[in-house]
TIVO-2410 file (N, C-alpha, C; in nm, 3 decimals):
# residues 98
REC num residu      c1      c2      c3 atome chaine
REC   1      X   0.084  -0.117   0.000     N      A
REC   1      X   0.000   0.000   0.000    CA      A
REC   1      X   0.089   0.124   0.000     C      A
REC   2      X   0.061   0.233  -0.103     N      A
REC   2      X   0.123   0.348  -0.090    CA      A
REC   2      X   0.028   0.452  -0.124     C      A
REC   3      X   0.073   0.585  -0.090     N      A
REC   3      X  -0.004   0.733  -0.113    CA      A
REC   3      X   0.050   0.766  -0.251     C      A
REC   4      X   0.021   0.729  -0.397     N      A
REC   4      X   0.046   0.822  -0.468    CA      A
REC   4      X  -0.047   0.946  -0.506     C      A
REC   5      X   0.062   1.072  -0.594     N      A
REC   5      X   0.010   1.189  -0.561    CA      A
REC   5      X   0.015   1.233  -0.716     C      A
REC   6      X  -0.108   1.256  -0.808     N      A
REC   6      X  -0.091   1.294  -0.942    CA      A
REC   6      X  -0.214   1.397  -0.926     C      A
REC   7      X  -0.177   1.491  -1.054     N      A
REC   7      X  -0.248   1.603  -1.092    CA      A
REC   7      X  -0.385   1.491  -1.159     C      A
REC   8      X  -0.537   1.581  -1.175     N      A
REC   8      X  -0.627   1.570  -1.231    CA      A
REC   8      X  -0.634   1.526  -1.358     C      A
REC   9      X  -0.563   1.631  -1.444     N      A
REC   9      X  -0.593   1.523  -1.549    CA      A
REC   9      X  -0.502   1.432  -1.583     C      A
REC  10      X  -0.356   1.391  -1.511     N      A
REC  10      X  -0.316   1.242  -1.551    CA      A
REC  10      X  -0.394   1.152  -1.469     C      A
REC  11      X  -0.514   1.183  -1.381     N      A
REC  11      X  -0.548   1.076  -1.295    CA      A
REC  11      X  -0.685   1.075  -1.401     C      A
REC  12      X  -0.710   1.152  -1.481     N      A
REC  12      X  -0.835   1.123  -1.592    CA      A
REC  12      X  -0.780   1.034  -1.660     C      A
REC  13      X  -0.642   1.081  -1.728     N      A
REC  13      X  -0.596   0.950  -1.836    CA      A
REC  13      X  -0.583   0.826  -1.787     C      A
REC  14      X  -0.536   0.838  -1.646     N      A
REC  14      X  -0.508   0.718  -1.590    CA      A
REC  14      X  -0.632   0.613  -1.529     C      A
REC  15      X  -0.742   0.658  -1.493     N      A
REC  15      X  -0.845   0.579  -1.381    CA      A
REC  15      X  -0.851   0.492  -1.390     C      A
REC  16      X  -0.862   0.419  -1.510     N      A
REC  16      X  -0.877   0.249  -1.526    CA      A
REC  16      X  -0.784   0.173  -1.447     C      A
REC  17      X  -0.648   0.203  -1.423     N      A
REC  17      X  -0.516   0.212  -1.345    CA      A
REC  17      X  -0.532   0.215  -1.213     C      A
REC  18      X  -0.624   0.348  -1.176     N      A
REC  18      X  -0.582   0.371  -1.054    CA      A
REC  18      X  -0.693   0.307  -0.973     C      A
REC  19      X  -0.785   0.305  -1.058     N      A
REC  19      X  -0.929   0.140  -0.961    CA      A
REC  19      X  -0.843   0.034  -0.919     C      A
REC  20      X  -0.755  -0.012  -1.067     N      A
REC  20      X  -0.731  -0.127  -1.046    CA      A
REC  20      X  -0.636  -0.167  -0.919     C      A
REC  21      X  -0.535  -0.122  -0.903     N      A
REC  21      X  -0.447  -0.051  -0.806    CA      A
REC  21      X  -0.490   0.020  -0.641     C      A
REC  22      X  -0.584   0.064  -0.662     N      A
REC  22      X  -0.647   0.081  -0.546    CA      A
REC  22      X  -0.747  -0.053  -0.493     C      A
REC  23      X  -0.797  -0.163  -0.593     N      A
REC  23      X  -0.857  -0.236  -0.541    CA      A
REC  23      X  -0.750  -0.374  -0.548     C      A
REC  24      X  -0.675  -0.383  -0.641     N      A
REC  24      X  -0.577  -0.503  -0.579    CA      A
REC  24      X  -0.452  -0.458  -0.477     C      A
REC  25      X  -0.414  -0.393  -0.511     N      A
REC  25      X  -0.292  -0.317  -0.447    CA      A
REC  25      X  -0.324  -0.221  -0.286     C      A
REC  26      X  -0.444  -0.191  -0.305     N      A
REC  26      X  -0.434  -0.111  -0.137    CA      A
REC  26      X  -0.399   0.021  -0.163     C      A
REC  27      X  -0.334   0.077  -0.294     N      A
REC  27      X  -0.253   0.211  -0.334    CA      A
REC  27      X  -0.407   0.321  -0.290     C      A
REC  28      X  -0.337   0.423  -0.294     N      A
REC  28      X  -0.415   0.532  -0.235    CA      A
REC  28      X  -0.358   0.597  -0.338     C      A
REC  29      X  -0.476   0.734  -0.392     N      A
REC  29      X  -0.419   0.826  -0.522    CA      A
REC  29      X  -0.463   0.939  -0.447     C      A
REC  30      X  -0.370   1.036  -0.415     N      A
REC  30      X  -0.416   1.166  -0.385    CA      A
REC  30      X  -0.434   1.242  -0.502     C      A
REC  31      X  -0.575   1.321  -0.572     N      A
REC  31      X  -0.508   1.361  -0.703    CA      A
REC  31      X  -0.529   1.517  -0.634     C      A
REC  32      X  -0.426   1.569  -0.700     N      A
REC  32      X  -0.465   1.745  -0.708    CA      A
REC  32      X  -0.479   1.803  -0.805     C      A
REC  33      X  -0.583   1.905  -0.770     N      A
REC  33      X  -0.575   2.051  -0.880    CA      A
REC  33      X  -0.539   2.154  -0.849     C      A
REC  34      X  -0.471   2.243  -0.954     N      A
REC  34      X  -0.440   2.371  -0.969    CA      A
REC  34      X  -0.335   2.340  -0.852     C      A
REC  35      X  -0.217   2.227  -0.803     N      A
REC  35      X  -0.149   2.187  -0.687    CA      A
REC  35      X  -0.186   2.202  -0.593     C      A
REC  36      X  -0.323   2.165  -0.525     N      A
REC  36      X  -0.401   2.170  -0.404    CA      A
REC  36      X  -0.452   2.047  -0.422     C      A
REC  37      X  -0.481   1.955  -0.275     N      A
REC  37      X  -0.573   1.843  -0.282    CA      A
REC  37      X  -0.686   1.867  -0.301     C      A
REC  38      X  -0.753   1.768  -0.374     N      A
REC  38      X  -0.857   1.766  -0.418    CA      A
REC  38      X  -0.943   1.632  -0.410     C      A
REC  39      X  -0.899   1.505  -0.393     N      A
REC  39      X  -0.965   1.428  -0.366    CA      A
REC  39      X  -0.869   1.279  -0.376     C      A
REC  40      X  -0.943   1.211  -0.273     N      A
REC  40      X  -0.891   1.084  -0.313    CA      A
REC  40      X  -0.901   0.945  -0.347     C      A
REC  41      X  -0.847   0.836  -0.393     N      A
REC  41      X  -0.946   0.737  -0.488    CA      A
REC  41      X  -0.857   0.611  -0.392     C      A
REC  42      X  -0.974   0.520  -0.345     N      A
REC  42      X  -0.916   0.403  -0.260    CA      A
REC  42      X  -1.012   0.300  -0.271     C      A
REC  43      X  -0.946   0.173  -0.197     N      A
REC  43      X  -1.059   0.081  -0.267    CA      A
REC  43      X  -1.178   0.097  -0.155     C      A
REC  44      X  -1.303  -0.022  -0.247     N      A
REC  44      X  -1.428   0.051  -0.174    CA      A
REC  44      X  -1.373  -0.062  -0.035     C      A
REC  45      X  -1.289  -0.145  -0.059     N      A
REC  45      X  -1.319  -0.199   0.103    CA      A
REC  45      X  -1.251  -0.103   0.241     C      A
REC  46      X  -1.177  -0.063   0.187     N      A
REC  46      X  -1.086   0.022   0.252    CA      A
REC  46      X  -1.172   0.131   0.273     C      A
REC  47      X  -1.265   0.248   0.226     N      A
REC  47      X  -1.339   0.313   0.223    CA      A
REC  47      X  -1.410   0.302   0.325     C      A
REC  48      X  -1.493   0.117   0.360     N      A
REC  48      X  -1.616   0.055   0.433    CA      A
REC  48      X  -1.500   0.096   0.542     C      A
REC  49      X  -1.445   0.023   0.571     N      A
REC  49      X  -1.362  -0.011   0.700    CA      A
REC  49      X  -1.346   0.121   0.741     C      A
REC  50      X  -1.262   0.258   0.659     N      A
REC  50      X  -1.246   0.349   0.718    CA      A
REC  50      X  -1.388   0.423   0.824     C      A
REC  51      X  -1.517   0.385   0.711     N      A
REC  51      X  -1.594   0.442   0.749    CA      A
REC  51      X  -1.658   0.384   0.902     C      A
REC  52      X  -1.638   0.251   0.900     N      A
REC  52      X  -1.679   0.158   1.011    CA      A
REC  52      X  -1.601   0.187   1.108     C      A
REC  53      X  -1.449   0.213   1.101     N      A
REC  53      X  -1.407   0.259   1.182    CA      A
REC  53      X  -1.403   0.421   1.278     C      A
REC  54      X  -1.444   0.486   1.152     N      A
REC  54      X  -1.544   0.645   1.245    CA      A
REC  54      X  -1.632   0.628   1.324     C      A
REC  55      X  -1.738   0.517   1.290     N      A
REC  55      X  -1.889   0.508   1.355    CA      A
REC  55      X  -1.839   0.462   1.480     C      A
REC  56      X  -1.716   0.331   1.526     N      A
REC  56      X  -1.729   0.295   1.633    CA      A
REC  56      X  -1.627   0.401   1.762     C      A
REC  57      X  -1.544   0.484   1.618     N      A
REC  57      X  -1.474   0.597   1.764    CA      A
REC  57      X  -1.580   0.692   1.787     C      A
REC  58      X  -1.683   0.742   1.664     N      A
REC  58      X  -1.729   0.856   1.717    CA      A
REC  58      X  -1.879   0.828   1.845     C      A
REC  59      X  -1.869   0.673   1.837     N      A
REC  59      X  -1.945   0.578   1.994    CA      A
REC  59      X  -1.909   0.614   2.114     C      A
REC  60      X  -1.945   0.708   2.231     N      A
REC  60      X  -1.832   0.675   2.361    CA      A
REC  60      X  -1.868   0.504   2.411     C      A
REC  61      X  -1.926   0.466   2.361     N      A
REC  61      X  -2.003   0.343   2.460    CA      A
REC  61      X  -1.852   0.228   2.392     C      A
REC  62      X  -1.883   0.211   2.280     N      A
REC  62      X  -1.835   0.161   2.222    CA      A
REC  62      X  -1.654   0.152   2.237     C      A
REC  63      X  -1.622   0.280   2.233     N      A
REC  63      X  -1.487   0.341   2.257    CA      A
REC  63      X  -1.452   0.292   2.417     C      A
REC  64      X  -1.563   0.307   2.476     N      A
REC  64      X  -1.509   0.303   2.634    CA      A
REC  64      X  -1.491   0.099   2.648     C      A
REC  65      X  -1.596   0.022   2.600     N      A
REC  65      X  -1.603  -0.081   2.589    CA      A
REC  65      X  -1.412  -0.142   2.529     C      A
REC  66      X  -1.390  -0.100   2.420     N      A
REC  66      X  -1.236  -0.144   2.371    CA      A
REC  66      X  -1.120  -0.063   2.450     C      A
REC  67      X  -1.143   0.016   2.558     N      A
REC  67      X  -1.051   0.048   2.681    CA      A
REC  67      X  -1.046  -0.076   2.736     C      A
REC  68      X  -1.169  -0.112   2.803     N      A
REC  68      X  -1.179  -0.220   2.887    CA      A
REC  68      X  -1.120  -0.327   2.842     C      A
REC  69      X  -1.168  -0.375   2.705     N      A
REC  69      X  -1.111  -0.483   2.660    CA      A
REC  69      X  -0.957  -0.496   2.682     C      A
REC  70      X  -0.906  -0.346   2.635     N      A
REC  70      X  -0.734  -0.351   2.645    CA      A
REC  70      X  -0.691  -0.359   2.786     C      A
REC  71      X  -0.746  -0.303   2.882     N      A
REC  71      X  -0.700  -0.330   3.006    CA      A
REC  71      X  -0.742  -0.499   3.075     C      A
REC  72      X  -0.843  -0.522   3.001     N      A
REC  72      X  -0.855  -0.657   3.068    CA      A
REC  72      X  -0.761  -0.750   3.015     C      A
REC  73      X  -0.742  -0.713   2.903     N      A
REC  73      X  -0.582  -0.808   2.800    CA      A
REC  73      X  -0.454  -0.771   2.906     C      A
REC  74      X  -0.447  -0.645   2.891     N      A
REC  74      X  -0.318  -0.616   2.954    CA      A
REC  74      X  -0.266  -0.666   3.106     C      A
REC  75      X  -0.382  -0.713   3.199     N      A
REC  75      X  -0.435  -0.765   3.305    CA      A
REC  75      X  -0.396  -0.949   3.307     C      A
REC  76      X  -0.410  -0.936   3.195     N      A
REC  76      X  -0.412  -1.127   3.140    CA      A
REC  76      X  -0.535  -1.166   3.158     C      A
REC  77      X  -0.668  -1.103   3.194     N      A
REC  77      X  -0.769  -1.124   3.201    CA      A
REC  77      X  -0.826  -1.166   3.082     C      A
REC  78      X  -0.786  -1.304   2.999     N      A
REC  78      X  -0.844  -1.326   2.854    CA      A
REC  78      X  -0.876  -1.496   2.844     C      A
REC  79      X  -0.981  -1.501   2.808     N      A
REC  79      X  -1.018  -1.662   2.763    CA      A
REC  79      X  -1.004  -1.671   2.632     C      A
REC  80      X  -0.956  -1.786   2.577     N      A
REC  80      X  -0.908  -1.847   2.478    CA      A
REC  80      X  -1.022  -1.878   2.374     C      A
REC  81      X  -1.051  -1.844   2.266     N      A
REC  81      X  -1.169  -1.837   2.171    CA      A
REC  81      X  -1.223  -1.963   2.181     C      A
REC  82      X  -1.165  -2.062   2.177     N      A
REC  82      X  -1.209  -2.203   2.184    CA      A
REC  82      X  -1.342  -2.239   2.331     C      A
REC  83      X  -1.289  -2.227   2.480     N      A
REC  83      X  -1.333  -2.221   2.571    CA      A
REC  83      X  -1.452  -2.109   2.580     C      A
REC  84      X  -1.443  -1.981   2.551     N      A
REC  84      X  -1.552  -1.862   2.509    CA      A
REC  84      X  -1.634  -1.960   2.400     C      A
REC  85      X  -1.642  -2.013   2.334     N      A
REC  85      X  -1.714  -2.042   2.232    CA      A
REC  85      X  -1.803  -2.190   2.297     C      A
REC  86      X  -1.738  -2.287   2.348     N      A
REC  86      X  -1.813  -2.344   2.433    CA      A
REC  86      X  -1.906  -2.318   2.534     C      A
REC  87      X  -1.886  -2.207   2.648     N      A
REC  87      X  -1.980  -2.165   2.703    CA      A
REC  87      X  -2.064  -2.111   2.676     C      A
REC  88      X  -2.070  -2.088   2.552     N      A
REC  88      X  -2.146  -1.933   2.488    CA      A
REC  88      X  -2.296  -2.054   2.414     C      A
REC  89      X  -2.182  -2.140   2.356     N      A
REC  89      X  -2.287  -2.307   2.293    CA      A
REC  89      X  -2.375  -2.367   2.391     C      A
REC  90      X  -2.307  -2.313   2.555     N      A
REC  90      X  -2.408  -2.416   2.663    CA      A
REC  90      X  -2.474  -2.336   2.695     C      A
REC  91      X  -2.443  -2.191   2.724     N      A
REC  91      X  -2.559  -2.101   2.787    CA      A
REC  91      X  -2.681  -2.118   2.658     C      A
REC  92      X  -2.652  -2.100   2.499     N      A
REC  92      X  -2.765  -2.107   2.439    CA      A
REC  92      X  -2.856  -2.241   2.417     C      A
REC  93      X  -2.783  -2.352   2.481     N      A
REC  93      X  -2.863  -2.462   2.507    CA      A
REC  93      X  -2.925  -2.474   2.617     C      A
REC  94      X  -2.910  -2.393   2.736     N      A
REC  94      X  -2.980  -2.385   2.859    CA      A
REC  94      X  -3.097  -2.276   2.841     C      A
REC  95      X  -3.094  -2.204   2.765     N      A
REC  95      X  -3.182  -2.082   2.703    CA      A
REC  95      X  -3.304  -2.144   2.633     C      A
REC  96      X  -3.217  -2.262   2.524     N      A
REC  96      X  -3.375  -2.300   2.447    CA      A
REC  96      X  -3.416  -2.422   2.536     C      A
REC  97      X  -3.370  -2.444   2.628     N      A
REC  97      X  -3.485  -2.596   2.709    CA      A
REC  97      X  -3.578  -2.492   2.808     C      A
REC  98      X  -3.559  -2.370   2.837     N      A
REC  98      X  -3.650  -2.291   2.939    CA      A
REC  98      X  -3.763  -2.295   2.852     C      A
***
């Protein structure tokens, strides 16, 4: 993944390029006009994620929740996905016999 930085209209001649590149490659195109930014072209997954990643900082709930998490890691306070995933299988089997 890199930031390249081209004027407007080589990023017109270029676009077919710079999709492709932004969606296999990860590349980022800053293009400018008149030598000012002006916009930039990335892939759409990278786009989702960025955007998914605004919604959950601009959360305090959410934000305060992945403190905890890090302090409970940093604590050694962590169960092993395997064991979490078993209890999680028995509590919802004790759920559907009620």
């Amino acid at each position: 993944m890199s930031i390249i930085t081209l004027p407007v209209t080589e990023a017109k001649q270029r676009f077919t390029e710079l999709v492709k590149g932004a969606g296999e490659l990860y590349d980022r195109y800053l293009v400018t006009k008149n030598g000012k930014e002006a916009a930039v072209v990335m892939s759409a997954e990278e786009y989702g994620s960025l955007l998914e990643t605004l919604d959950i900082l601009s959360n305090r709930a959410e934000v305060r929740a992945i403190g905890v998490g890090r302090e409970q890691a940093k604590a050694g306070k962590t169960v092993p996905l395997a064991a979490y995933r078993a209890a999680r299988a028995g509590r919802t089997k004790r759920s559907q016999r009620s």
